[in-house]
N, C-alpha and C positions, 0 to 999 in steps of 0.2 A: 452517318454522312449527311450533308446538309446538303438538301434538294433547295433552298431556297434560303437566300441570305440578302438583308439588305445592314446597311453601313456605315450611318450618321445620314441618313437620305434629310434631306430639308427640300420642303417646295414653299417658293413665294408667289403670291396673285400679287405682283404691286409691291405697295409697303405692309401687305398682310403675310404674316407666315403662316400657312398652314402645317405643313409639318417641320418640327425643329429635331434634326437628328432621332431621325427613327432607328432603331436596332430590332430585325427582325431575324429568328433561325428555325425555317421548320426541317426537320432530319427526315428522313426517308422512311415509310410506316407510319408519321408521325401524325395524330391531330391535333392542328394546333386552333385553340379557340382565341379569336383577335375580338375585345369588345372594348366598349366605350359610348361615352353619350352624343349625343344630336352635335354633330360642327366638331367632333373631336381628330379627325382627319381621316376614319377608317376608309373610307369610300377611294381617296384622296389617295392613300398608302396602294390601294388594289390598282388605281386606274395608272399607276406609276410601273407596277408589276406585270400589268399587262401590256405596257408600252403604248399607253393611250396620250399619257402625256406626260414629258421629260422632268426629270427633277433638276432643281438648282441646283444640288452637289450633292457629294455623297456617292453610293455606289450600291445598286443595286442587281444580284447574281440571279438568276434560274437555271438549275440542269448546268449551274458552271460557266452560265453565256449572259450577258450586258440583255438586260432589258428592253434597253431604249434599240441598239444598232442588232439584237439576233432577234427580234418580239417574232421574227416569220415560223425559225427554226422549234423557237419556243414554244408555238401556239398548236405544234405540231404532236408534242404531247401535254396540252394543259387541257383540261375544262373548266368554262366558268358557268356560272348562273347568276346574275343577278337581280337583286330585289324586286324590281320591276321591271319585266320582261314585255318586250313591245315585236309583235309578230308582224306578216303577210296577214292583210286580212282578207286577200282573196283565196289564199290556200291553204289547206285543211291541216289539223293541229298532226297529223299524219305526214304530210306531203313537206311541213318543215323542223318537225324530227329526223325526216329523211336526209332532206338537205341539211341540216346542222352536222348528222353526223357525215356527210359523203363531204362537209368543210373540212372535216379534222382528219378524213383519211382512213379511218382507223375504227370499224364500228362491228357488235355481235348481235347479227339479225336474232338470235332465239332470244340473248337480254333483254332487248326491244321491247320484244311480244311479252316476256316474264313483267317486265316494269307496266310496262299499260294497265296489263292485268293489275298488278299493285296497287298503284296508284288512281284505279277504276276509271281509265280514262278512256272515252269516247274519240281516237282518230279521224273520224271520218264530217265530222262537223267542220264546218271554216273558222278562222280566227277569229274572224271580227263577232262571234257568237260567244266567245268564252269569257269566263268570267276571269278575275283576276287568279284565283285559286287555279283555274284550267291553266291559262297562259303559264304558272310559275310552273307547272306537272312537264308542258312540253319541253321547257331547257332543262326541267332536272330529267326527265327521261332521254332526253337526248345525252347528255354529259354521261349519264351512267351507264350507255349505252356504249361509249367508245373506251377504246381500250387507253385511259389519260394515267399518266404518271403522276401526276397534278392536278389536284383539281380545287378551284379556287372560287369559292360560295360563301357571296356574299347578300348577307338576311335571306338566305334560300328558299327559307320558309313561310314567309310574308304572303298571307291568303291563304293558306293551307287550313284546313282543322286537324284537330289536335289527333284523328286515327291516319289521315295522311301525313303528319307532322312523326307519328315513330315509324311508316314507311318511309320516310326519309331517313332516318337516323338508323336502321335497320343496313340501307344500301351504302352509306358512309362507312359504317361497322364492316361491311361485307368489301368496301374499296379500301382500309385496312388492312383487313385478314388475308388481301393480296397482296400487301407490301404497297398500298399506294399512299402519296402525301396527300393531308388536305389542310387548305386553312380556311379556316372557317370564321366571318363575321356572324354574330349574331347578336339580339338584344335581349331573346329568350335565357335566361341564365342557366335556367335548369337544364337546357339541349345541352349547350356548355359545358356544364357540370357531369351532365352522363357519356358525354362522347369525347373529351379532348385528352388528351395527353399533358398537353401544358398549353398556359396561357399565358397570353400576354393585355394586358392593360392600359389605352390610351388615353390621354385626356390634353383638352387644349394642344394637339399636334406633338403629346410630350409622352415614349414610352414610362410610366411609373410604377408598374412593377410587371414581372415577368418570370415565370418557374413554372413546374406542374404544380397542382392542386396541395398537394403533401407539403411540398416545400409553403405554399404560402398559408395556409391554413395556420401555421402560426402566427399569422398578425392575425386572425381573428377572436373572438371570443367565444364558447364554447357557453352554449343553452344549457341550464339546469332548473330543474323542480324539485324543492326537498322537503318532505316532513320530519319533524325531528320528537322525541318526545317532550322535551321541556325549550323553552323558548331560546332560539339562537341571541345573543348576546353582540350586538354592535354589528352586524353583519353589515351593514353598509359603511361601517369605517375598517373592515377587512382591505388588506390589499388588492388591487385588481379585480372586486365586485364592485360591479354596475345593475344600475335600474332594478333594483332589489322591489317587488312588489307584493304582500300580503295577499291572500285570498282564501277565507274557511282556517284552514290547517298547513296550508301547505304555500310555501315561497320559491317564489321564480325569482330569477336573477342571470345575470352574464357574468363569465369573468374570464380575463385573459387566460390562455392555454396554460401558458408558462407555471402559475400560477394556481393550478387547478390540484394538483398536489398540496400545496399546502395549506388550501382552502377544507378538503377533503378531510385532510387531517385533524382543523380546526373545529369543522362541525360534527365530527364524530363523535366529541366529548359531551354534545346534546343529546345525542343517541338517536341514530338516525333512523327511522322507521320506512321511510319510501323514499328516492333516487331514481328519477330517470336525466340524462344528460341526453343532449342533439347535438351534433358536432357541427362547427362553421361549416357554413356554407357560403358558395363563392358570391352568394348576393349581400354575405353580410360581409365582404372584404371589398365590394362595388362601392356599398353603399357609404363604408365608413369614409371613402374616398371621396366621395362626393356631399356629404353631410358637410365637410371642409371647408366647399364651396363657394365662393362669394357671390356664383353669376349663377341665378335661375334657370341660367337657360341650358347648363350643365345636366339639368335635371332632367333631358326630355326621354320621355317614354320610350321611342324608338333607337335605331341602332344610328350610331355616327354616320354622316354623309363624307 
């Protein structure tokens, strides 16, 4: 059942479109990983979702209710987090965890105290004292502290280190195994890769592709290192081998999935002494998308705004 659906959504600044007919479905249980480079509209698609600002058309659902006219009834089981979280700086990383969660209604004072503990966070210090990494700890302890059906995190992770970063992905895992939805921006690929269900992929305001990991793993190419006993013959005019490169004994190369059968079969006849294969990964189905590119600025390190 789909907790979350949007529907050719387009939003224009002007004569700029930011997003051109978005298609978004996350199902119930679902984690769905939303990524994309620097200006690709993700930011843009969330603040539409959470009824921050209206789309030019299109039609986007939560919980079954209009974004733009129910965002009150909505908000009533969603949580968000995003990237850069701006507190009270005169009250304690404590005193608006409290109030975050006594906004949504719905909160489990023992949660609370288990996440703090988690994510080693000090309550009792004021905001204006924390660092970016603390300020991100207090909306995600606060969001997973309430009981949301929903929960919408966007680059959640931004400031974290990498043992508070699988506290995170730990508590995501564990708002799953309750049956809850999440969508989750990110630029870290590898969180992406160990947490979502299915993804979906933006670029320039344009979804261009979209499935779980399985399904898409076929448009990637599949890692291999081979030694053989006597010398592979043409291997770079083989079908569907790329970037074929020497080294000692032993040759690296890609080649399409599809295609890895009958690759297999071909180098056998050399007599193959060592094989190891890496299967695609979703940064090599990012990337191939972006190597396309014509505009640099497609390229940026962080998560879509």
């Amino acid at each position: 059942m789909a907790i979350l659906r949007t529907t050719n959504v387009t939003k224009k600044f002007g004569k700029f479109t930011a997003l051109d007919g978005v298609n978004l479905e996350v199902n119930s249980g679902e984690i769905y990983g939303f990524i994309g480079p620097n200006g690709a509209g993700k930011s843009t698609t969330i603040r539409i979702l959470l009824g921050i600002i209206k789309a030019t058309s299109g039609e986007a659902n939560v919980f079954g209710k209009d974004v733009w006219s129910d965002a009150v009834e909505i908000h009533k089981r969603l949580a968000y987090v995003p990237g850069d979280v701006n507190l009270w700086p005169n009250l304690t990383g404590g005193e608006v965890i409290d109030l975050l969660v006594k906004l949504r209604g719905r909160g489990n004072k023992r949660r609370r105290e288990e996440l703090i503990e988690k994510f080693d966070f000090d309550p009792s210090k004021k905001c204006r004292t924390y660092s970016k990494g603390n300020r991100q700890k207090v909306a995600l302890v606060a969001a997973f502290s309430t009981e949301a059906d929903l929960y919408i995190l966007d680059e959640p992770t931004s400031g974290l280190d990498p043992l508070m970063e699988k506290v995170f992905q730990d508590c995501v895992l564990d708002a799953k195994n309750e049956g809850k939805s999440v969508l989750l921006s990110s630029h870290i690929l590898s969180e992406v890769e160990r947490l979502c269900d299915k993804v979906g992929i933006i670029r320039q305001g344009k979804m261009i592709e979209t499935g779980t990991l399985q399904e898409l793993r076929h448009l990637t190419r599949t890692n291999l290192v081979v030694e053989t006993k006597h010398p592979i013959a043409k291997l770079s005019e083989v079908k569907g081998v790329y970037g074929v490169e020497v080294k000692n004994q032993e040759i690296s190369f890609q080649v399409d999935t599809e295609e890895l059968n009958q690759l297999i079969q071909y180098i056998s006849q050399f007599g193959i002494v060592k094989l190891e294969s890496a299967p695609p990964t979703l940064e090599d189905l990012f990337m191939r998308h972006y190597r396309t590119s014509t505009k640099e600025s497609d390229l940026g390190a962080g998560g879509a705004r």
